[in-house]
C-alpha positions as CSV (number, residue, x, y, z in Angstrom):
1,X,-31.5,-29.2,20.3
2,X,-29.0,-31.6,20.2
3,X,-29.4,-35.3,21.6
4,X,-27.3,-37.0,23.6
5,X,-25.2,-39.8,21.2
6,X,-25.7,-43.3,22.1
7,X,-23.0,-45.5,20.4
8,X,-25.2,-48.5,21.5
9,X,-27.3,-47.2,18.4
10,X,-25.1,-47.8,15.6
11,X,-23.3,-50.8,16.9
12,X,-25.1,-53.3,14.2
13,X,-23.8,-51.5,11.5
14,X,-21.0,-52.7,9.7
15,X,-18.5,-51.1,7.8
16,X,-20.1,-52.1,4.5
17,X,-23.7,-51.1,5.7
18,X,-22.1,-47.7,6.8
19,X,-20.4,-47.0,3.2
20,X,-23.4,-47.8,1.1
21,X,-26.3,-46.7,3.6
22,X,-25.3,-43.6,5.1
23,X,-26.0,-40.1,3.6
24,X,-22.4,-38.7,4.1
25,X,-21.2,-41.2,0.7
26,X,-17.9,-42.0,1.9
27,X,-17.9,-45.4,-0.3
28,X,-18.7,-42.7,-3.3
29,X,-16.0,-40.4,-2.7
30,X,-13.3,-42.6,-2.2
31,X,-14.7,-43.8,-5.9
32,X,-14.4,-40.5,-7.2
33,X,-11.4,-40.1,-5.6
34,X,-9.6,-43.0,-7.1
35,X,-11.4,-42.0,-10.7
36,X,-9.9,-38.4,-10.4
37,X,-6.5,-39.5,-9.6
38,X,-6.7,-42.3,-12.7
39,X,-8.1,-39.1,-15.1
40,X,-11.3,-40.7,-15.3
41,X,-13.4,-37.9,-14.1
42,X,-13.5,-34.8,-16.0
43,X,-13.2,-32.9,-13.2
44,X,-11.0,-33.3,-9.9
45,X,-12.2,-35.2,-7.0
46,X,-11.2,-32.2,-5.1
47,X,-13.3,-30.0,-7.2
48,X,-16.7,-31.6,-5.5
49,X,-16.0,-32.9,-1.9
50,X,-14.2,-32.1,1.2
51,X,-14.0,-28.4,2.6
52,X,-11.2,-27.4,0.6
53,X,-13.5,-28.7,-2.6
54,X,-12.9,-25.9,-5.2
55,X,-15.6,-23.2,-5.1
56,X,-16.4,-20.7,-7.9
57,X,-15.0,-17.0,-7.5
58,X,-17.1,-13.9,-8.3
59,X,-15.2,-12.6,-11.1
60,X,-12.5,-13.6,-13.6
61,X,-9.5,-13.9,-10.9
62,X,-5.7,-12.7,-11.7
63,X,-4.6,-14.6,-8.6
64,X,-4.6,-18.3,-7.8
65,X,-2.1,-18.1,-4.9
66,X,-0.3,-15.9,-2.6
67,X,2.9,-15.5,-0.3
68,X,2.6,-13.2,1.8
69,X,5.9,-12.9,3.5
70,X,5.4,-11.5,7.4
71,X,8.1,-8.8,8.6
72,X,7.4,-9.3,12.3
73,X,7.9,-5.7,14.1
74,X,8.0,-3.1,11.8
75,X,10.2,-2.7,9.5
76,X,12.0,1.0,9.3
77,X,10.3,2.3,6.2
78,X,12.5,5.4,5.6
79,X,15.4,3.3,5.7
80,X,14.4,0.7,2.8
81,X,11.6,2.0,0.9
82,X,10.5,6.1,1.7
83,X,13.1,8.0,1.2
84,X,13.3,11.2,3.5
85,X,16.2,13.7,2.3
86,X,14.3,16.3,4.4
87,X,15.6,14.4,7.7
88,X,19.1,15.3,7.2
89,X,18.1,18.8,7.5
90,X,16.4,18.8,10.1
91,X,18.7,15.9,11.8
92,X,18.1,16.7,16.5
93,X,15.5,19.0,15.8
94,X,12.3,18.9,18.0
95,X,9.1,18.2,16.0
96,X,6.5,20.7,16.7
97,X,4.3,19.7,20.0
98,X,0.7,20.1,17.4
99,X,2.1,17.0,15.8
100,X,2.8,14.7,18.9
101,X,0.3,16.1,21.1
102,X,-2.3,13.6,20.5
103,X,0.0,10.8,19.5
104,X,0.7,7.8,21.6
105,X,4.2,5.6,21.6
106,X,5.3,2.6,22.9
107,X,8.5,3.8,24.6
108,X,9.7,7.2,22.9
109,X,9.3,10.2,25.4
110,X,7.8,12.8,23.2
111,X,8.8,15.9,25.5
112,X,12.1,14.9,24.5
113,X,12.7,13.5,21.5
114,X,14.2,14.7,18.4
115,X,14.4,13.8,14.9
116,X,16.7,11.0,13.6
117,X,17.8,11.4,9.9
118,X,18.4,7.9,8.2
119,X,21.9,8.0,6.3
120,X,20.9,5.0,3.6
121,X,22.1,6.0,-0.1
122,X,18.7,5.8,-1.6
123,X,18.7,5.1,-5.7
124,X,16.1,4.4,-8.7
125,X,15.6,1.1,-10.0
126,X,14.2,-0.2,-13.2
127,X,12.2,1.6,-16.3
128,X,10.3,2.4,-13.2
129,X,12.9,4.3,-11.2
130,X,11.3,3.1,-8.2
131,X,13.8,4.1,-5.2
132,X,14.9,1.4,-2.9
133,X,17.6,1.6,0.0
134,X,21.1,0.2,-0.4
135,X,20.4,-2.7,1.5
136,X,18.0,-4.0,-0.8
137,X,20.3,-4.1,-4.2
138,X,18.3,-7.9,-4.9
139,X,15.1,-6.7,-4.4
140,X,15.3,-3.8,-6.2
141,X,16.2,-5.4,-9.1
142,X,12.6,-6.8,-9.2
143,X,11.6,-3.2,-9.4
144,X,9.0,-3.4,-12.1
145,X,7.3,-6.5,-10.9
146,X,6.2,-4.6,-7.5
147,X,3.3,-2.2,-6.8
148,X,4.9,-0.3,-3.6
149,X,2.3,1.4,-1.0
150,X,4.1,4.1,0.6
151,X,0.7,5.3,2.2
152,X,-0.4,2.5,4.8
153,X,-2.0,3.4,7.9
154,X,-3.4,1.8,10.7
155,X,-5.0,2.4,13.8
156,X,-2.9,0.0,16.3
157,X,0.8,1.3,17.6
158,X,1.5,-2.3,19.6
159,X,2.6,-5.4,17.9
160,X,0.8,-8.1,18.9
161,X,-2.8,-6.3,17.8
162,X,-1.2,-4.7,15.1
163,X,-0.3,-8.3,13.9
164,X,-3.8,-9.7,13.9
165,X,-4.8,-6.6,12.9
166,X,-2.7,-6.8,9.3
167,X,-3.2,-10.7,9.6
168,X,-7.0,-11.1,10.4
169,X,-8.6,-7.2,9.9
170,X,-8.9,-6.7,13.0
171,X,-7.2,-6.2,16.6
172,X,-9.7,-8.8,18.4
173,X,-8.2,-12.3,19.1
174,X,-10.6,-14.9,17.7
175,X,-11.1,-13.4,13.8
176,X,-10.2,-15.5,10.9
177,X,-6.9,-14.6,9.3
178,X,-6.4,-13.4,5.7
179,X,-5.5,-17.1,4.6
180,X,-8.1,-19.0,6.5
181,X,-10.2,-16.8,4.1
182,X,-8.8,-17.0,0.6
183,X,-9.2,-21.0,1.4
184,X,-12.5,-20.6,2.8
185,X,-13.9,-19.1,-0.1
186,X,-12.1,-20.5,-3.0
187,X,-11.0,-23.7,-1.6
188,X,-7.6,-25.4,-3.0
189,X,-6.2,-27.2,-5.4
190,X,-4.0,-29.4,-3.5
191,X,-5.0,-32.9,-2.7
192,X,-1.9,-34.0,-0.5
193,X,-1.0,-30.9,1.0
194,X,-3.4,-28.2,3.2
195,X,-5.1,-25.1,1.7
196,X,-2.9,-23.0,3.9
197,X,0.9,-23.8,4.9
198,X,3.1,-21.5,7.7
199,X,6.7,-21.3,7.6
200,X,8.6,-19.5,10.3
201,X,12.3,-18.1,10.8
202,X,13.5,-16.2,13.5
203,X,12.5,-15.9,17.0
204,X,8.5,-16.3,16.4
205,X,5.8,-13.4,16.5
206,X,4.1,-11.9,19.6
207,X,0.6,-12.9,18.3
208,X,2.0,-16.3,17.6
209,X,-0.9,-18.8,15.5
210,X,-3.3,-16.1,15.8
211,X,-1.9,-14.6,13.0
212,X,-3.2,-17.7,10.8
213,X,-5.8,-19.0,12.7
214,X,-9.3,-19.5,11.5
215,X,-11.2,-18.0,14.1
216,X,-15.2,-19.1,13.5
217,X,-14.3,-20.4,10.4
218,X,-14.4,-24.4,10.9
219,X,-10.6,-25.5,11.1
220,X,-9.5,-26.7,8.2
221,X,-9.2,-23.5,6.8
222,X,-6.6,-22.7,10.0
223,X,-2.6,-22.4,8.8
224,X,-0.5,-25.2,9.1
225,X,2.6,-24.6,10.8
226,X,5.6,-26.5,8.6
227,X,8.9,-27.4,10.7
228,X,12.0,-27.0,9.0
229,X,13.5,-29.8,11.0
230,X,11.9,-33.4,11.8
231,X,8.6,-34.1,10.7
232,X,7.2,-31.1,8.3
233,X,4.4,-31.3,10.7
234,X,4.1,-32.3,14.5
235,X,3.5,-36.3,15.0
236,X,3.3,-36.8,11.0
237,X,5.4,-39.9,10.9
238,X,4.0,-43.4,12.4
239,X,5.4,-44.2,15.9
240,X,7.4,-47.3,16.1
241,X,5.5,-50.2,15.3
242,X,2.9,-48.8,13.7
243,X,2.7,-50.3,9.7
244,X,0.9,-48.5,7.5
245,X,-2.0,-50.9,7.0
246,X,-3.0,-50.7,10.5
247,X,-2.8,-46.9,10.3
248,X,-4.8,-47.1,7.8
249,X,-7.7,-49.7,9.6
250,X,-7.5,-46.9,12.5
251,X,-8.0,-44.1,10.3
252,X,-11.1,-45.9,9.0
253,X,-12.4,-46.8,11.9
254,X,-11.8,-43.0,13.4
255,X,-13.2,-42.1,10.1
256,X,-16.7,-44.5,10.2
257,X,-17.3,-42.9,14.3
258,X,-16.9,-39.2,13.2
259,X,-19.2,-39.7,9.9
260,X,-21.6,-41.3,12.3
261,X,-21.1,-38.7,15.0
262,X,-21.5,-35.9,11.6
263,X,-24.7,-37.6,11.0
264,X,-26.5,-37.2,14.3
265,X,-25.6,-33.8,15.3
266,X,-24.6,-31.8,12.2
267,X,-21.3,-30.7,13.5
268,X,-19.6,-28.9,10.8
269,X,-16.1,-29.6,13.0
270,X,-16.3,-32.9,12.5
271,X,-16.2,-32.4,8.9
272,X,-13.2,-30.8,9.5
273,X,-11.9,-33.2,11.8
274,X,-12.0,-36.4,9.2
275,X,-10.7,-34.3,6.4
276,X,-8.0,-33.6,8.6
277,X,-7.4,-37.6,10.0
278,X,-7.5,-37.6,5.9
279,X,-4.9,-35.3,4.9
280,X,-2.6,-36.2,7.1
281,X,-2.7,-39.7,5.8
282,X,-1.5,-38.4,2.4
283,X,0.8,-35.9,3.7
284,X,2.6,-39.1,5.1
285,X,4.1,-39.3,1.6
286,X,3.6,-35.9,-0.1
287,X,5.1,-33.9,2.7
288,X,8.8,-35.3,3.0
289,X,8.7,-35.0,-0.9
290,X,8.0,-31.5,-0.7
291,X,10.6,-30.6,1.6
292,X,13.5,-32.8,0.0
293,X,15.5,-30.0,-1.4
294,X,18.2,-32.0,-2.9
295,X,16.7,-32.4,-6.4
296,X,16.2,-28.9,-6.7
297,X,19.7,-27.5,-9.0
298,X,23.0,-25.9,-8.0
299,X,22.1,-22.6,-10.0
300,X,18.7,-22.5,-7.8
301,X,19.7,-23.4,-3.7
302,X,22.8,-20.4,-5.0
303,X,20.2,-18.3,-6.0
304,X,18.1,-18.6,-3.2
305,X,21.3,-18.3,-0.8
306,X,21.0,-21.6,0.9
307,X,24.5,-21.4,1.9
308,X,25.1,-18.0,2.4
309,X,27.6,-17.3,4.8
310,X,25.5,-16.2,7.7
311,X,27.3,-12.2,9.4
312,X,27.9,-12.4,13.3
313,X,25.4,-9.9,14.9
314,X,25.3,-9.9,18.8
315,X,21.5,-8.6,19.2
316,X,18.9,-11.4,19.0
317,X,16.1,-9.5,17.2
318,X,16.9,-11.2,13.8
319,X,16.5,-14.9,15.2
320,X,19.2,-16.0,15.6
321,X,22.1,-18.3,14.4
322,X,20.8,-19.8,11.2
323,X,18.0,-17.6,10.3
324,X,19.7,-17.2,7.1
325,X,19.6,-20.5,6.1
326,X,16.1,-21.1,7.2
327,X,14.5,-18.1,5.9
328,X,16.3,-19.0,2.1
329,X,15.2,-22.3,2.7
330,X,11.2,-21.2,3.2
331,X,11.6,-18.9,0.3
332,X,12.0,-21.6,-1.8
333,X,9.6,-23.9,0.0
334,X,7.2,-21.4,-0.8
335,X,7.6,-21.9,-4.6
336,X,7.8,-25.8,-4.6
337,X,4.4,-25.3,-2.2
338,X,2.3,-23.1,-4.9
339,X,3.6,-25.4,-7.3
340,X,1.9,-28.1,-5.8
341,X,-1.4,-25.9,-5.7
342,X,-1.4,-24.5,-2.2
343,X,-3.8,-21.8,-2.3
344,X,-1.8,-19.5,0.7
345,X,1.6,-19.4,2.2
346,X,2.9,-17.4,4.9
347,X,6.5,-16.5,6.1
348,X,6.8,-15.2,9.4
349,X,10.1,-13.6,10.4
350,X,10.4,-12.1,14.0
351,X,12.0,-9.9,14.3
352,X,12.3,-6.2,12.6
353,X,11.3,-4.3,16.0
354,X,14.4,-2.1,16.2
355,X,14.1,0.3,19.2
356,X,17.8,0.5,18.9
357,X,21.0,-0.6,17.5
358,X,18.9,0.3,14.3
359,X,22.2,0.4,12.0
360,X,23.5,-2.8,12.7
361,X,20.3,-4.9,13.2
362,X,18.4,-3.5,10.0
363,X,21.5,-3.9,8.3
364,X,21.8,-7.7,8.9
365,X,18.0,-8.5,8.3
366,X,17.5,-6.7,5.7
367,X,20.8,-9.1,4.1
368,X,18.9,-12.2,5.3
369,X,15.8,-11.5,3.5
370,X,17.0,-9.5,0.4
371,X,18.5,-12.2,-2.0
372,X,15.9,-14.9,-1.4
373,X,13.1,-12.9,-1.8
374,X,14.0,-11.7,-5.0
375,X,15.0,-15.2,-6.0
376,X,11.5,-16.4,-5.2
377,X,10.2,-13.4,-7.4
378,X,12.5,-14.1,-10.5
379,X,11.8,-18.0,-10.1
380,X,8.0,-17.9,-9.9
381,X,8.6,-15.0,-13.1
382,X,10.8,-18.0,-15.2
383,X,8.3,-20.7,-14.0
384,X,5.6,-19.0,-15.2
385,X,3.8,-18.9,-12.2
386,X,4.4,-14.9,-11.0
387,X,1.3,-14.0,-13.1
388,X,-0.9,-16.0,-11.2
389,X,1.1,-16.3,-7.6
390,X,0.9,-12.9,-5.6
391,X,4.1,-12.2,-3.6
392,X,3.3,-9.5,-0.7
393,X,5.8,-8.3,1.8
394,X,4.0,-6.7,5.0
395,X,4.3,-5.6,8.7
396,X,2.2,-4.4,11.5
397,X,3.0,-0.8,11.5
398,X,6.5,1.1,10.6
399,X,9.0,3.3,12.7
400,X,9.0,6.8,13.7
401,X,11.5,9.4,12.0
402,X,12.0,10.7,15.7
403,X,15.0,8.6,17.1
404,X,13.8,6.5,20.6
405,X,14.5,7.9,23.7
406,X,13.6,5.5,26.4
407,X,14.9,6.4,29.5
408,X,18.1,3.9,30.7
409,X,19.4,3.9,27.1
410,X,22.6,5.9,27.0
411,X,22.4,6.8,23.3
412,X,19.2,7.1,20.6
413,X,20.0,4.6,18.2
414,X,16.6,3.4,17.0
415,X,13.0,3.6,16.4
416,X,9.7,3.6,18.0
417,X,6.4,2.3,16.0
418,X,5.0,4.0,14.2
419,X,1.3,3.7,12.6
420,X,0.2,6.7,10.6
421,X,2.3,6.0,7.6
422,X,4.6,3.0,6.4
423,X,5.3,0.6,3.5
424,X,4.4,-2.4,2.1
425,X,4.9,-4.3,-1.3
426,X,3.2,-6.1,-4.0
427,X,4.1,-8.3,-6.6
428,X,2.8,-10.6,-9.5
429,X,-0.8,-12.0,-9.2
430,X,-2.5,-9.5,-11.3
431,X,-0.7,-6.1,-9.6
432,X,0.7,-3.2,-11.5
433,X,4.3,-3.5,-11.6
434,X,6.5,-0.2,-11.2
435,X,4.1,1.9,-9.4
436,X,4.6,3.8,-6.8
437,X,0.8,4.3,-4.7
438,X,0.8,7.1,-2.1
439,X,3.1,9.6,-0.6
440,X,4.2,10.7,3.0
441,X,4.9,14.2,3.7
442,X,8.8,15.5,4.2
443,X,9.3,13.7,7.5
444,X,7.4,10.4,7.0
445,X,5.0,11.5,10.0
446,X,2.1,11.2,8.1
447,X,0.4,10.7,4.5
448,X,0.5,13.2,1.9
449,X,-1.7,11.5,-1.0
450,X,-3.9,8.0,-1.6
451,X,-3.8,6.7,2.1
452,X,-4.5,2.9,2.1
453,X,-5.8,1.5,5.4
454,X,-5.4,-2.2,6.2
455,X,-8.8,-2.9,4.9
456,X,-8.1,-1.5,1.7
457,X,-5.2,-4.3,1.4
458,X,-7.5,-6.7,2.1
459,X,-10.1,-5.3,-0.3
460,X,-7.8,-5.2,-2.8
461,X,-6.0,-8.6,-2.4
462,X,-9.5,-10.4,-2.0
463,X,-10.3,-8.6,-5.9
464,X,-7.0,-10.0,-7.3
465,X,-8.5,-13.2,-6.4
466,X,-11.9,-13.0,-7.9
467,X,-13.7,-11.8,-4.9
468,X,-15.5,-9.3,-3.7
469,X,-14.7,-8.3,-0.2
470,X,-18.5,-7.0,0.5
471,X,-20.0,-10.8,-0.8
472,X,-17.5,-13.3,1.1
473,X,-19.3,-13.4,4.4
474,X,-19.2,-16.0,7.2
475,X,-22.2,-15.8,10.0
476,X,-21.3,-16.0,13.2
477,X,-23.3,-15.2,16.6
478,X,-26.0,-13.7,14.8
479,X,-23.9,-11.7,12.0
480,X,-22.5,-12.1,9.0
481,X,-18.7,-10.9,9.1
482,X,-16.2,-10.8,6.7
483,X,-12.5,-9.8,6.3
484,X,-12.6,-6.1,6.0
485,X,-15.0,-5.4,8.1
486,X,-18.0,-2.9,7.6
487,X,-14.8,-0.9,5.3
488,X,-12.7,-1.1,2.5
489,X,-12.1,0.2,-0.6
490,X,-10.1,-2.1,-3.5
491,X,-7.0,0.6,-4.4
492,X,-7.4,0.2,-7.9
493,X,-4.3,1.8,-8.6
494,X,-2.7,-1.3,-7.5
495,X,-4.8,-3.4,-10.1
496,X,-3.0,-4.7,-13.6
């Protein structure tokens, strides 16, 4: 049990006696900080101290950082990735009642509804001859860098558990995300920066930080939400009339009280808490520097469509004004963050939840995303850094090929969600490129061959990185949990 803290108790000490007497070897890691940076160690300081202190994988890993780039709302599958000539057949036909008996929607009438053929041009791409939609010419150019997964499934048809679900492997609030994992259990490279860095565009998901929270986990393994305007991160800068040096005296000082307060109760929190009083300190300077653009070249802001003429669209499901701009512009923050050794970056875009004007609103996000994705592909791949950085592209659930028929709307012009069967990507960090995993039968209703479950992605990203997804636990009330679950299966199809 826990005793009260007295701060009468340590009020003798001074800062010297607390640096050279106490067990928590502050004094010594600042040392071995200071060695590292000067190349006198022969390891990192990083490599030995501090939550984010480098920790051994299980196996030989192929990935040593990942993008995953969010698609908040479900993409339209049929329409970008799953081609389904056998809709235009059956274009306002009823589906038979057997196979939406049992099925529940979000707003589609079942009794009523009728099949809605996509008219995308569909064509093959690469050696592979992977098929892509027309309004993805950029990415499918990357063809035989991706491993597609036409075959995903999942058990949860609303967004915001569907989002932690994909996110954290599970639909309960309060589970550590994907990325609050891969730092918990491999720590990061990165000195100056956190583990795990968010970037947003667009309006903002429904499950908001719970997508990269770190549930139990302490918090320094938690997402850091980046800003694309101001401060990279809230309250960074020094208010006025703060210097530096006596930021620095109050950090100490903050520092000396929570190492004592560490001592006395054991807190693993407060761990977190002066690594994060730490961080931020260096982030002071290595932040701003990451997300000064200007010395990056012509050739590479044009590639990444910094300045991209940005199409008028009424609806407000893309973001909004400048989503272009801001989603290029985290693109290529993500590759200027892995090369600084961030171990996880995440781009959320809300939103791709097109219940109607499908034709219009796919159209227009599907422009914003498609040329600075495959820029970040192509400039990892001429960096050198695609072999090791895994690129993923994922959503919650996909669309139904029966148009949405809520009552009030005049005409069916979109699609409800849908999670028996949808697509998501792979690229780089040790995946087969050109390959095609699973099929869905004639209508994209449901999976023909290979389905892969949400915690089989996790299963199989956790193996890129050296781990195995049965071994990386975390106890908690009792039990040990861990990403997937008590399920999973690595798709080693998917596997270099």
């Amino acid at each position: 049990m826990n005793r009260d803290f007295d701060p009468n108790e340590f009020a003798h000490f001074t800062r010297r006696d607390f640096l050279t007497t106490t067990a928590s070897g502050i004094g010594g890691l600042a040392l071995a900080s200071m060695l590292g940076r000067d190349g006198l160690l022969a390891t990192p300081a990083h490599a030995g101290t501090g939550p984010m202190k480098l920790r051994p994988s299980h196996f030989e890993p192929k990935a040593r950082a990942c993008i995953c780039i969010y698609m908040e709302g479900g993409p339209s599958q049929m329409d970008l990735f799953d081609p389904k000539p056998k809709l235009l057949e059956l274009d306002g036909q009823k589906l038979p009642d057997s196979m939406t008996k049992n099925m529940r929607f979000a707003f589609l009438q079942k009794d009523t509804a009728s099949i809605m053929a996509s008219h995308r041009k569909f064509t093959r791409h690469g050696q592979s001859g992977m098929e892509f939609s027309d309004l993805l010419p950029n990415i499918a150019g990357c063809a035989d860098d991706i491993c597609m997964i036409r075959s995903m499934h999942t058990e949860q048809f609303n967004h915001h558990p569907g989002q932690i679900m994909m996110n954290c492997g599970s639909p309960l609030m309060g589970r550590p995300s994907l990325g609050a994992w891969l730092t918990y259990g491999l720590g990061s490279v990165s000195d100056n920066l956190p583990g795990y860095v968010v970037l947003t565009a667009g309006r903002g998901t429904s499950a908001g930080a719970q997508n990269w929270a770190s549930g139990f986990l302490p918090t320094s393994y938690a997402g850091v939400l980046f800003h694309s305007k101001g401060d990279p991160v809230q309250d960074l800068s020094n208010p006025p009339g703060v210097t530096a040096q006596m930021q620095h005296y109050g950090i100490d000082a903050i520092t000396d009280l929570n190492a004592i307060r560490q001592k006395a109760v054991g807190d693993p929190e407060i761990a977190s808490r002066i690594a994060s009083y730490e961080l931020a300190f260096r982030m002071q300077a290595s932040a701003p520097e990451l997300m000064d653009i200007s010395g990056e070249s012509e050739e590479t802001k044009k590639a990444y469509g910094l300045d991209r003429e940005e199409p008028d669209i009424k609806a407000d499901r893309g973001g909004g004004k400048g989503s272009y701009k801001t989603f290029a512009r985290d693109c290529l923050l993500a590759r200027r963050l892995v090369e600084r050794g961030v171990r996880c970056v995440n781009i959320f875009h809300a939103s791709w939840d097109h219940h109607s004007n499908l034709n219009d609103e796919l159209t227009w996000n599907a422009g914003m995303a498609d040329q600075p994705i495959a820029a970040l592909i192509q400039d990892l791949k001429q960096r050198g850094l695609l072999d090791s950085t895994l690129v993923v592209w994922l959503s919650e659930f996909g669309r139904t090929p029966l148009g949405e028929n809520r009552p009030g709307y005049a005409k069916v012009t979109g699609r409800d969600h849908h999670p028996l069967a949808f697509t998501l990507w792979m690229a780089g960090g040790g995946v087969k490129g050109g390959t095609v995993i699973g099929k869905t039968d004639d209508l994209g209703w449901g999976i023909a061959e290979d389905p892969v479950h949400v915690h089989d992605l996790h299963a199989t990203i956790m193996q890129l990185f050296g781990i195995d997804h049965e071994r990386l636990t975390y106890r908690f009330q009792g039990r040990d949990f861990r990403l997937t679950d008590i399920a999973g299966k690595v798709v080693k199809a998917a596997l270099a």
